[in-house]
C-alpha positions in Angstrom: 0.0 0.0 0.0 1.2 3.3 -0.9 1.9 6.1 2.2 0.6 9.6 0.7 3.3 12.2 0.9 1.4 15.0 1.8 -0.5 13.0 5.1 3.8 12.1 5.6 4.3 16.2 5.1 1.3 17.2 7.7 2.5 14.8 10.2 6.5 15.9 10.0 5.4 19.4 10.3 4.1 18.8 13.5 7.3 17.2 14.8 6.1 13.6 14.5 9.3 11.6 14.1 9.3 10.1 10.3 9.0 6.4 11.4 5.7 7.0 13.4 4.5 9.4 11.1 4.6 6.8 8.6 3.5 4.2 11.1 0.2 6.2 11.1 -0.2 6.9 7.8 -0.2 3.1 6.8 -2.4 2.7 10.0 -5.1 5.1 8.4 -4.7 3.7 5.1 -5.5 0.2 6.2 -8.0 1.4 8.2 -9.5 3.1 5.0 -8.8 0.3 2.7 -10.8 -2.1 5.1 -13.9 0.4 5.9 -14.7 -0.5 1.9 -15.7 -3.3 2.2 -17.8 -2.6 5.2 -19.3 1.3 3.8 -21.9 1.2 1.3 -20.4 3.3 -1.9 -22.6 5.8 -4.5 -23.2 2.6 -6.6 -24.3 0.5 -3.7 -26.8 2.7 -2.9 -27.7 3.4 -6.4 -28.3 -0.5 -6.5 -30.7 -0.9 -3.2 -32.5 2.5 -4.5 -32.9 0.1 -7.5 -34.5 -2.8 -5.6 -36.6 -0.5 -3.6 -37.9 0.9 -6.6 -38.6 -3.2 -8.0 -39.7 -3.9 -4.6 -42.3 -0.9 -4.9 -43.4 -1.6 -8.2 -44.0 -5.5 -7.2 -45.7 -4.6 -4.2 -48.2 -2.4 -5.8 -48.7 -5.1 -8.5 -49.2 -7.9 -5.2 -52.0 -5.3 -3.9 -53.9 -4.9 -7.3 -53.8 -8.2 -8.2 -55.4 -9.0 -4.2 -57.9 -6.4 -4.6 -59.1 -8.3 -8.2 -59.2 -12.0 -6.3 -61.2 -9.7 -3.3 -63.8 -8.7 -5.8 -63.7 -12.2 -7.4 -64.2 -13.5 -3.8 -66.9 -11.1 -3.3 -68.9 -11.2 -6.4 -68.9 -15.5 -5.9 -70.1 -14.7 -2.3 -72.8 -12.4 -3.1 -74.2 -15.4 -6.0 -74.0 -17.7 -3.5 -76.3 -16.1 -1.3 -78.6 -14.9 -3.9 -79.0 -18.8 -4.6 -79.4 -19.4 -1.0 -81.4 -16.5 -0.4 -84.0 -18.2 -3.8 -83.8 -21.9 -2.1 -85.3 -20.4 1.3 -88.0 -18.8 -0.3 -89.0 -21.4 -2.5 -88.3 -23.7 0.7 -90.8 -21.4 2.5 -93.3 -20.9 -0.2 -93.4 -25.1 0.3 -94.4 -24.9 3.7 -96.8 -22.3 3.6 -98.3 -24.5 0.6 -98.2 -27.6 2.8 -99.6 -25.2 5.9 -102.6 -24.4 3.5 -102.8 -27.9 2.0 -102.8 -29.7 6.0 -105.5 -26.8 6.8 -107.2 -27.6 3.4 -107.5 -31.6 4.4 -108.5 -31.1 7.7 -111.6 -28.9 6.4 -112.5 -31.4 4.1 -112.1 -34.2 6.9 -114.1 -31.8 9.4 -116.6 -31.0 6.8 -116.5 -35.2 6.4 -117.2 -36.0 9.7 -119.7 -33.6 9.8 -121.7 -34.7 7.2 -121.3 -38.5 8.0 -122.3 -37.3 11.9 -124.9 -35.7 10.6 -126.8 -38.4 8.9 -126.1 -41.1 11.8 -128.0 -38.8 13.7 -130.7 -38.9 11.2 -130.9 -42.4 11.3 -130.9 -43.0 14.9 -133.6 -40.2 15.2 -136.0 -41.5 12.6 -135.2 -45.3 12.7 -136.8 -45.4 16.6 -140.1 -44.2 15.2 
C-alpha cells in the first residue's frame, strides 16, 4: 500500500518523528482500505435504491392483483347467497303450501265427519219411530 506524501508532510510538520508518522499513515490507510468493504459506496446505494424501486413496483402489482381476487371472492359470495337467499324462499313458499294444503285436508275431513255425523244422527232419530 502506498503512504501519501502529503499526510507524511502534515505529520512531519508537527514534529512527529518520520517512522511514526509513517506508522500512522499506513495505519489510516489500512483502516481506509478495510472500511470499503464494510461502507456502502454511490453505486451501492444506487443499486438498493434500484431494488426498492422493483420492490415498490412488485408490491403495488401484489396489492392490485389481491384487490381483483377480493372482488372475485366477493362477487362468488354475493351469487352464492342470492342462490341461497331463492332456495329459502322457495323452501318457505313449500311450507306455507303444505300449511294451506294440511288446513285444506282437515276442512275437508271436518266437513266429512260432519256430514257423516250428521246423517247417523238422522238415522238414529227417525229409525226409533
Amino acid at each position: 500500500m502506498a503512504v501519501l506524501p502529503a499526510s507524511l508532510e502534515i505529520l512531519e510538520k508537527a514534529d512527529v518523528p518520520p517512522a511514526q508518522a509513517r506508522a500512522m499513515v499506513q495505519a489510516i490507510e489500512i483502516e481506509i482500505a478495510g472500511a470499503k468493504e464494510t461502507l456502502a459506496t454511490r453505486q451501492d446505494v444506487l443499486l438498493v435504491k434500484q431494488d426498492v424501486v422493483i420492490l415498490r413496483q412488485e408490491m403495488a402489482q401484489l396489492r392490485i392483483e389481491l384487490r381483483h381476487e377480493m372482488q372475485d371472492s366477493a362477487s362468488g359470495l354475493r351469487q352464492e347467497m342470492g342462490e341461497l337467499r331463492h332456495a329459502l324462499e322457495l323452501r318457505l313458499a313449500s311450507m306455507v303450501t303444505q300449511r294451506q294444503l294440511y288446513g285444506t285436508v282437515f276442512g275437508a275431513i271436518l266437513g266429512q265427519m260432519t256430514l257423516l255425523l250428521g246423517i247417523a244422527y238422522f238415522f238414529v232419530t227417525h229409525l226409533q219411530h
